[in-house]
Residue, then its C-alpha position, 0 to 999 in steps of 0.5 A: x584179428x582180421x574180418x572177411x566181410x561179404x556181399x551177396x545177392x540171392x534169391x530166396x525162393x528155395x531157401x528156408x531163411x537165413x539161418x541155418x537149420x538142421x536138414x534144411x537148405x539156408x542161406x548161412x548153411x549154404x555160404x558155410x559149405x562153400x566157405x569150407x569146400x574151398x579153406x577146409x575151415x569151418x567159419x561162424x557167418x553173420x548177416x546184417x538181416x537174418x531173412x525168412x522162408x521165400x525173403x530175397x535179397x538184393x545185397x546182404x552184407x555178412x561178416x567172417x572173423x579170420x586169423x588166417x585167410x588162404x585165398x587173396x582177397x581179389x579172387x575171394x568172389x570168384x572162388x566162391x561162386x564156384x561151389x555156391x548154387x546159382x540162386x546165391x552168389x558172391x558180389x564183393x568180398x574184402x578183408x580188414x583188420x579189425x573185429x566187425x560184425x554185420x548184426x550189430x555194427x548196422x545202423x539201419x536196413x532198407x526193405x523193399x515189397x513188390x505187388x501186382x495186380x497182373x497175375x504173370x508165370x515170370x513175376x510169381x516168385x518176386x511179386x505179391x499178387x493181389x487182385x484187387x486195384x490198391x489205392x497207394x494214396x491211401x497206404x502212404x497216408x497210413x504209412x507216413x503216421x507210423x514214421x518214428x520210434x515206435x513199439x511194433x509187437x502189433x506188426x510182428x510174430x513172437x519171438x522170445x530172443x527179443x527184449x523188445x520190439x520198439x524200432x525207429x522207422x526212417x522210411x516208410x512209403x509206396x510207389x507206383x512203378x506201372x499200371x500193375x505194379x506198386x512197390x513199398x521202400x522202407x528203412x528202420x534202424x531195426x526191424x523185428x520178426x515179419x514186422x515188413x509182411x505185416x505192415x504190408x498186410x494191413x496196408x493192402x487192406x487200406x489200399x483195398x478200402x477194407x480198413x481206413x487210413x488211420x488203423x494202421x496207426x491206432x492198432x500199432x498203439x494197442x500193441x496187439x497182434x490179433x490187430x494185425x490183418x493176414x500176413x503178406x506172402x514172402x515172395x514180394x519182400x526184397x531185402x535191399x541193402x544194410x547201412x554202416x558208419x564205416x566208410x570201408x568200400x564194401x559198405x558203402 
């Protein structure tokens, strides 16, 4: 048994998530017909991070169980690209001989959230933008108190396929990148449905002066979601990498 892994980058404008769904135009649906125009084979594609609606990507991690692999390994990108739309490409692609799975054989993803107060025509599709000047002293107070293992059904949407929601979050915190621009970095062994866009949400209202520092916290342990304030847009939200034990090449 051999498994073709893959990276790619997209952009998630267009895209309705990851996951492929009737009529509508995925990330998994999109690899799976390029796959198939140029092997004739249907193949079953698994990401690290299955992102939602409007979710970027800076490098996604998936993986392709193969008994038999028609195009050499080195023009695997290239070929590809050739049949994929512009706003998903292939990086890197290599095969090995083993039975690996990009979900499970993670051991933590890192996320990345862009904000703007300077509304801009070239920043509207990868930056949230709020009006309001946030005060990132305040969001990274809150943030370092939920760093650890922790139940997030308060920072989360339902989702029945999940047995549970505890997640053990590594990072956690803000940076300033100019006078307009903030950017959120955190990385969690695993992360639950829009668990990111609702921490987010609450911290620009800490940020904004809204809700005090210590909220974040205290309403993570009440594990309820009508706790959570509004949802931030999808469009800052970045996927950056997933993280592996393997030391293969394309992991790393």
């Amino acid at each position: 048994m051999k498994t073709l892994i893959i990276k790619f980058q997209f952009d998630g404008t267009d895209f309705v998530g990851w996951q492929m769904q009737p009529g509508q135009r995925s990330l998994q649906g999109e690899l799976t017909k390029a796959f198939h125009l140029k092997t004739g084979n249907e193949f079953k594609i698994i990401a690290a991070g299955r992102t939602d609606t409007g979710v970027h990507g800076i490098s996604q991690i998936a993986t392709i169980t193969i008994d038999d692999f028609r195009i050499p390994e080195h023009k695997i990108v290239p070929a590809i690209n050739t049949v994929l739309p512009d706003d998903l490409q292939l990086i890197d692609a290599q095969i090995i001989n083993e039975k690996y799975n990009a979900r499970f054989d993670a051991i933590s993803r890192e996320y990345s959230y862009y904000i703007t107060n300077d509304y801009s025509v070239f920043k509207r599709r990868y930056y949230a933008h709020y009006k309001e000047k946030l005060d990132i002293a305040l969001m990274n107070e809150a943030s370092s108190s939920i760093i650890g293992k922790n139940d997030f059904t308060t920072y989360s949407k339902v989702n029945n396929d999940l047995n549970h929601y505890v997640c053990d979050l590594e990072r956690c915190d803000w940076e300033r990148i100019n006078v307009t621009d903030i950017k959120l970095n955190i990385k969690s062994n695993r992360f639950v449905y829009s668990m990111v866009r609702s921490l987010v949400g609450t911290m620009v209202d800490i940020g904004s002066g809204k809700l005090a520092p210590d909220y974040l916290k205290s309403a993570l342990e009440k594990t309820d979601r009508s706790l959570c304030s509004k949802i931030a847009p999808a469009n800052g939200l970045f996927f950056e990498k997933a993280y592996f034990s393997s030391d293969y090449r394309i992991l790393k």
